[in-house]
C-alpha positions, -999 to +999 in steps of 0.1 A: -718-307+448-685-289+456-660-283+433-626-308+433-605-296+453-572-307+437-579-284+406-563-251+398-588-228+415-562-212+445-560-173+442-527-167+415-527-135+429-495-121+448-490-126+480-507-092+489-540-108+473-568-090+482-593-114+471-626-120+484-660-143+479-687-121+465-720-131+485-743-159+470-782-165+469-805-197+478-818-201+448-802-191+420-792-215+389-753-201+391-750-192+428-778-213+450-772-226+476-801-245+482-809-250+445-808-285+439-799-279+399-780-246+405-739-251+399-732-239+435-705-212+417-679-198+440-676-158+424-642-143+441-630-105+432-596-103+420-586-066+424-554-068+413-568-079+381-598-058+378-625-087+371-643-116+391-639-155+389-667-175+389-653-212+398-681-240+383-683-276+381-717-283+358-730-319+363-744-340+336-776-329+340-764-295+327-753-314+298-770-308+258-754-328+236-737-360+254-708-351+274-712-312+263-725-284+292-753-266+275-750-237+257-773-219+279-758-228+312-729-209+296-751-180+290-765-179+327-732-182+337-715-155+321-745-128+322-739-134+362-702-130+361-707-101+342-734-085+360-715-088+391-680-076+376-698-038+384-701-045+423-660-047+427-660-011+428-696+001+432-710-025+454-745-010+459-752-012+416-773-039+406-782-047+368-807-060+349-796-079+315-806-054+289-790-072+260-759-105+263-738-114+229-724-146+230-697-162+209-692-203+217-657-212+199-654-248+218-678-276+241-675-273+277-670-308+292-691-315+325-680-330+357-649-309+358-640-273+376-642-247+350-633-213+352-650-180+339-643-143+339-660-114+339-653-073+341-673-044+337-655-023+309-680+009+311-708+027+332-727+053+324-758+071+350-781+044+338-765+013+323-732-007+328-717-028+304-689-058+305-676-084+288-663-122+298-652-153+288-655-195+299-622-214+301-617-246+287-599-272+316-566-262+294-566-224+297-582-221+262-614-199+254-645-218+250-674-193+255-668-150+250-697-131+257-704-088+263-734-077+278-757-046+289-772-039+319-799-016+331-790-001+365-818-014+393-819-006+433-810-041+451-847-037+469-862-037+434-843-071+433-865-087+458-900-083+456-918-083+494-888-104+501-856-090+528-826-087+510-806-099+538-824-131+539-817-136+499-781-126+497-755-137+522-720-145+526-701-174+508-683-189+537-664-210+511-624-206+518-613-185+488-583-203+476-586-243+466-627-241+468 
């Protein structure tokens, strides 16, 4: 299911925006395309503000608690935000979660377009690390999380599998999802 398009997801970027889709899978649970239970995320760069967007709309079968997104959906979602905050400006390093902290302050509510953000705030020869948060409809923080990543080659990603086949462009238009 796509996102609504009258929400607040256009680029608030300038008018110089520089902001692109990252590329998406087939089968993740945040990204996939052809994952019938995945959230079908949009994840756009924002240079100008050194982090990545990842736009969401879970559906009630991502619920917990009634009308509450699962506190793991939130956890999938921000260890992919902020394992992909890295690629803005190394786009050939690829993580593996080493370690993810999370902090939930207040419910998610399904069925609507939520926003979350992620940025990588240190790398090192081995590791990268980052840190990101889940918006509320309102603007207000709902999940905060840092995590840890190992540093893998994208073809130790895949298995037997061709990388090209597994990761490909997000046609999506950027701005209003």
């Amino acid at each position: 299911m796509q996102p609504d398009t009258d929400a607040s997801s256009t680029c608030s970027c300038n008018d110089t925006c520089e902001c692109k889709n990252q590329n998406i899978s087939s089968m993740c649970l945040v990204c996939g395309k052809d994952n019938p239970f995945s959230l079908h995320a949009q994840i756009v760069e924002h240079p100008e503000q050194d982090e990545v967007v990842c736009y969401f709309t879970p559906q009630e079968m991502h619920q917990s608690y009634p009308d509450r997104v699962h506190g793991g959906i939130s956890a999938a979602v921000l260890d992919e935000v902020i394992g992909r905050a890295v690629q803005m400006k190394h786009p050939d390093i690829w993580g593996v979660t080493i370690s993810l902290s999370l902090k939930y302050r207040r419910p998610l509510p399904y069925g609507t377009l939520l926003e979350c953000h992620g940025r990588c705030t240190k790398i090192t020869r081995r590791t990268f690390e980052g840190e990101g948060e889940i918006l509320t409809p309102d603007g207000k923080v709902a999940v905060q999380a840092t995590g840890t990543y190992a540093i893998c080659p994208p073809n130790a990603m895949t298995g037997e599998g061709n990388l090209d086949d597994m990761w490909f462009e997000d046609d999506r238009p950027v701005e209003g999802l």
